[in-house]
N, C-alpha and C positions, 0 to 999 in steps of 0.2 A: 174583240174577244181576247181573252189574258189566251199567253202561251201553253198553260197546261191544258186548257181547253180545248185550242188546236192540236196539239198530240194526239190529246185521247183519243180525236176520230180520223186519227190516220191510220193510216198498216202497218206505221214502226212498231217492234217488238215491246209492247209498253216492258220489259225486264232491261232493255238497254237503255230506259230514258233514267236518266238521274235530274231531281231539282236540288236547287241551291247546293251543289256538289265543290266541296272542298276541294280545289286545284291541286293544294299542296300533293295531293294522292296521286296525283297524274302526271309528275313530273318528277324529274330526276333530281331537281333542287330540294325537292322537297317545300316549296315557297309558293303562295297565291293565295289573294283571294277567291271568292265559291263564284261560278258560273253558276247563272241563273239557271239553264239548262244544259248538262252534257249529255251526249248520246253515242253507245257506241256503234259504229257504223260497219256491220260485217257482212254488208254486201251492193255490188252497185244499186239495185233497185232502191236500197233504202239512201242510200246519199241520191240519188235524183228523185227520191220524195223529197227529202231534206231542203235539197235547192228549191225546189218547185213550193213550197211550204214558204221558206223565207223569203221569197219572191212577191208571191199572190200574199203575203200579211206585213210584208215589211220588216222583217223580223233579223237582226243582227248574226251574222253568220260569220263562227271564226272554226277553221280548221286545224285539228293538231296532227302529229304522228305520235311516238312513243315520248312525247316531251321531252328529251335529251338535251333541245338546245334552246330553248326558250325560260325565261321569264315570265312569272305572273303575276299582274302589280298587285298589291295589297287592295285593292280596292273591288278586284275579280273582276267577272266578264261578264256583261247584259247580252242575251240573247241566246242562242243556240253554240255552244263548242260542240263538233263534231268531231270525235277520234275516229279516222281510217284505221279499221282494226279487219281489211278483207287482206285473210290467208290464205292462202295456198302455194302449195309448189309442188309443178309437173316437169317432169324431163319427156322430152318429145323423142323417139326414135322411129324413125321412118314413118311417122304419122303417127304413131301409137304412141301413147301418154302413158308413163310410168307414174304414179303418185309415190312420192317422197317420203320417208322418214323410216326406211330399215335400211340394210345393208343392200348394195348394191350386189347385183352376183357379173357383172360386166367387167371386162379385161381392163385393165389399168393402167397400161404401160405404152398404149399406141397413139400416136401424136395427131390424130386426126385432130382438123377444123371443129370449132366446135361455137353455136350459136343457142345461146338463153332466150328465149322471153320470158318476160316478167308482166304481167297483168291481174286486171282485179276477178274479172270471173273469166269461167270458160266459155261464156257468151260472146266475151271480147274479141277474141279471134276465128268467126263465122267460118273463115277461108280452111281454117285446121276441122275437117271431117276427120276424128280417131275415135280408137275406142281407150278405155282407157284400164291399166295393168296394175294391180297392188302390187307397190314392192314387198319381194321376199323371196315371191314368185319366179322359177327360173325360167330366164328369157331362151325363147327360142329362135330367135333372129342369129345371121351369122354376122361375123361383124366385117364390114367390108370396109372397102380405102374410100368406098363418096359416100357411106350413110351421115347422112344428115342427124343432129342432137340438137335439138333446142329444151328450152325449160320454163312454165311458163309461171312468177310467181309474183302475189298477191300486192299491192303494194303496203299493205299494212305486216308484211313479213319482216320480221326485223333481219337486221344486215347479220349477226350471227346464225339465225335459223338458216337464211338465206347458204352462206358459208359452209355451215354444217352440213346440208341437203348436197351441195356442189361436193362437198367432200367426199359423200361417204357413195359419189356416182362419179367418183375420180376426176371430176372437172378440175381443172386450173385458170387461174388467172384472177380468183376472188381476194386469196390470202391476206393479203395487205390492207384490205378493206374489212377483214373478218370481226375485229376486234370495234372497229365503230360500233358506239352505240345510236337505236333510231332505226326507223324502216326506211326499207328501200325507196319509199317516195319520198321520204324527208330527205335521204342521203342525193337524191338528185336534186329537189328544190336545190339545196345551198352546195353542189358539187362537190361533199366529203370528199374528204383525203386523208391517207397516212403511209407513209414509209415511201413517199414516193411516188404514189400512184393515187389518181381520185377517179370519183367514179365515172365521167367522161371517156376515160380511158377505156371500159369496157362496155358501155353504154349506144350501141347503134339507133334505134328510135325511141320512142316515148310517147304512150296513147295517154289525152288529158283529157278533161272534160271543165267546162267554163260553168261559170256559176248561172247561165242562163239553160245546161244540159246539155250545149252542144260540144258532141266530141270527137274531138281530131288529133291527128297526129304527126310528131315531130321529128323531123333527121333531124342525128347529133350535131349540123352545124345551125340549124333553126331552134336550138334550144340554148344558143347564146350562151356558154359555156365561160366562165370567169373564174379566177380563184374565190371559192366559197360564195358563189354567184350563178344562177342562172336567168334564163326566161320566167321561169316559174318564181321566181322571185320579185321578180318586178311586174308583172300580168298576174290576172287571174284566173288561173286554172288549177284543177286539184289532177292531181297525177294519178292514174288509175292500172298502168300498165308500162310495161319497159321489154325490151331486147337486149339483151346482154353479149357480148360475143368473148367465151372461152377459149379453152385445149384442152385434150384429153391428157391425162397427167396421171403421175404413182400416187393411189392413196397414200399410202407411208409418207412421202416427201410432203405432201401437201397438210395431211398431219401435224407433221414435226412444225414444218413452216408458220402454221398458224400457232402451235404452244407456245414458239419463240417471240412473235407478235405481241401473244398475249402475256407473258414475264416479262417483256418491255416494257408495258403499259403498267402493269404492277411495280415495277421498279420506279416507273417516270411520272407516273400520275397520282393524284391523289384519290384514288380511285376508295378511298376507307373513309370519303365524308362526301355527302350528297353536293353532285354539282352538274353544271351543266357543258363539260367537255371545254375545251378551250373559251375562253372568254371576249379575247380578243385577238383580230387576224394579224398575219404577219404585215410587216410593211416591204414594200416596193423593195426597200433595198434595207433593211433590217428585220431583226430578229425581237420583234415584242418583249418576249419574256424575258430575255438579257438586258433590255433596257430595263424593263420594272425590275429585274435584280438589282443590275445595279444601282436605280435610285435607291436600295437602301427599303423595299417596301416588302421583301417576304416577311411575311408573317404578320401587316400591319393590319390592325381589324377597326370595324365601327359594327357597333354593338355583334350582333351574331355571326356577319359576314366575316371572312378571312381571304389576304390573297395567301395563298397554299405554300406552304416552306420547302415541299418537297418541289414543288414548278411554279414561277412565276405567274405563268402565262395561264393559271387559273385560281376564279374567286371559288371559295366554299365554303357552304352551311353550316359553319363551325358548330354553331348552339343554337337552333331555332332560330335563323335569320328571317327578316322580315327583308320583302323586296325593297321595301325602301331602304334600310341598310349596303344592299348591292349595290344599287345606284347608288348610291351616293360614294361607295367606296370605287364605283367607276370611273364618278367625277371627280375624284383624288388622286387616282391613278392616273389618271387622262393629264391631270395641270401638272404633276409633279414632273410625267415625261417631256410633255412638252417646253417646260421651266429648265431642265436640265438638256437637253439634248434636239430641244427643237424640232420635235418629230410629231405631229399629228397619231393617234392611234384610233382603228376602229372597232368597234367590237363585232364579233362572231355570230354572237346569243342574241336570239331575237327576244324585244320585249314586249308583250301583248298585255291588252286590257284596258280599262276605263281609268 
């Protein structure tokens, strides 16, 4: 039975199914071949038909987040891509779930403990009986020195919404992480990081689900924590759910904090031509992008790809790059450092597809 066939009689949203879907659209490089099937996936039930579906038909099964950090070859993808696109974000106060996205009317300034979850629905966490509070609404809770805060958010939440939501409920401790681009389960797959801090650092457990539907869950030292590396990198499970652990902090500071972040990243990236965030990782005991300075390669191109004049340490979309163009300017970058300097380099970006 061809694949459009099996969709049609399933209970996916036929408006989230796309055929022969142009990748380039779904990704921050703007580069790929079309995926035979994309679908987007904005709720558990529907990714555990998904599994269940590729399983019982045999059917090629690739998982994205918000494409940030992947490659798509020019040749695209057979079978099913799946984007995690489940959102949400709750802050938990005393069992009571505030839903996210107004202003907080909560004090600001008090240093309480403060613990996140992050998950794909509110079915995931059976143990939390609440009701749940539109923000806007003022809280009549007092705020004492043991109440508990947690926050429970989607893993298809991108690390900005995510940010933003913690912000404007005075949480601390995201800032750093703010300006990553990619959702929260992409940011744990590969252990993002920047200014210092990756997401490990704020990360206590992680509910997954295996591509056979069974789902369990992981302490931060069972999720084998590397730079730009996890469990979930090397295994296969799709990330469905996380616990974050804050502080209650000044809106204002946390604010300021994050605009600084973000004119960084404006100043140091080439963040004004499509690309996929750093290209390749640091080494052990060097600095990537200093080496590809210094061979003498900003700004060398093959055909559309460019490595970036503003940062070394990333390739970009100068003019309609084709994925073969990337690679290949990978594998130039790759001989030239090792030719000069003896250093092996790895890349960051994953690359998918046939």
């Amino acid at each position: 039975m061809k694949l459009e066939q099996i969709l049609e009689k399933s209970n996916i949203s036929k408006e989230s199914i796309y055929y022969n879907e142009p990748m380039s659209k779904h990704t921050s490089f703007k580069i790929g071949g079309t995926a035979e099937c994309y679908i987007r996936v904005d709720s558990l039930e529907n990714l555990q038909e998904i599994l269940k579906l590729s399983n019982e038909n045999n059917i090629p099964l690739t998982i994205i987040g918000n494409g940030t950090n992947i490659l798509v070859k020019d040749e695209g993808i057979k079978g099913i891509v799946a984007k995690i696109n489940i959102k949400s974000i709750e802050i938990y106060k005393n069992n009571v779930a505030t839903s996210v996205g107004a202003e907080s009317t909560e004090a600001e300034t008090s240093n309480k403990s403060v613990t996140a979850k992050a998950g794909a629905e509110s079915t995931m966490e059976e143990a939390v009986q609440s009701t749940v509070t539109q923000v806007g609404a003022e809280s009549t809770e007092a705020e004492t020195s043991n109440e508990s805060v947690t926050a429970k958010v989607g893993a298809g939440s991108t690390m900005a919404e995510v940010a933003q939501a913690l912000c404007k409920n005075g949480l601390t401790g995201f800032e750093e992480l703010s300006g990553i681009p990619g959702t929260i389960g992409g940011a744990i797959r590969m252990n993002a990081g920047a200014h210092g801090k990756e997401i490990k650092d704020v990360v206590i457990n992680v509910t997954a689900i295996d591509y056979k539907g069974n789902i369990k869950k992981f302490s931060n030292e069972e999720m084998q924590f590397e730079y730009r590396n996890s469990i979930f990198s090397k295994e296969k499970y799709i990330i469905i759910g996380a616990e974050l652990k804050l502080s209650k902090g000044n809106k204002q500071e946390i604010e300021e904090k994050m605009k600084q972040y973000m004119t960084w990243r404006k100043e140091h990236q080439p963040l004004e031509y499509p690309n996929a965030g750093s290209t390749f990782k640091r080494g052990a005991d060097f600095v990537t992008a200093q080496l590809i300075d210094e061979c003498g390669l900003k700004g060398y191109t093959i055909g559309g790809a460019q490595i970036s004049t503003k940062h070394a340490g990333f390739i970009i979309n100068k003019e309609n790059a084709k994925a073969q163009d990337v690679l290949k300017l990978v594998e130039h970058t790759k001989k030239e450092v090792l030719k000069k300097f003896g250093k092996q380099i790895e890349l960051e970006i994953e690359v998918i597809g046939d």
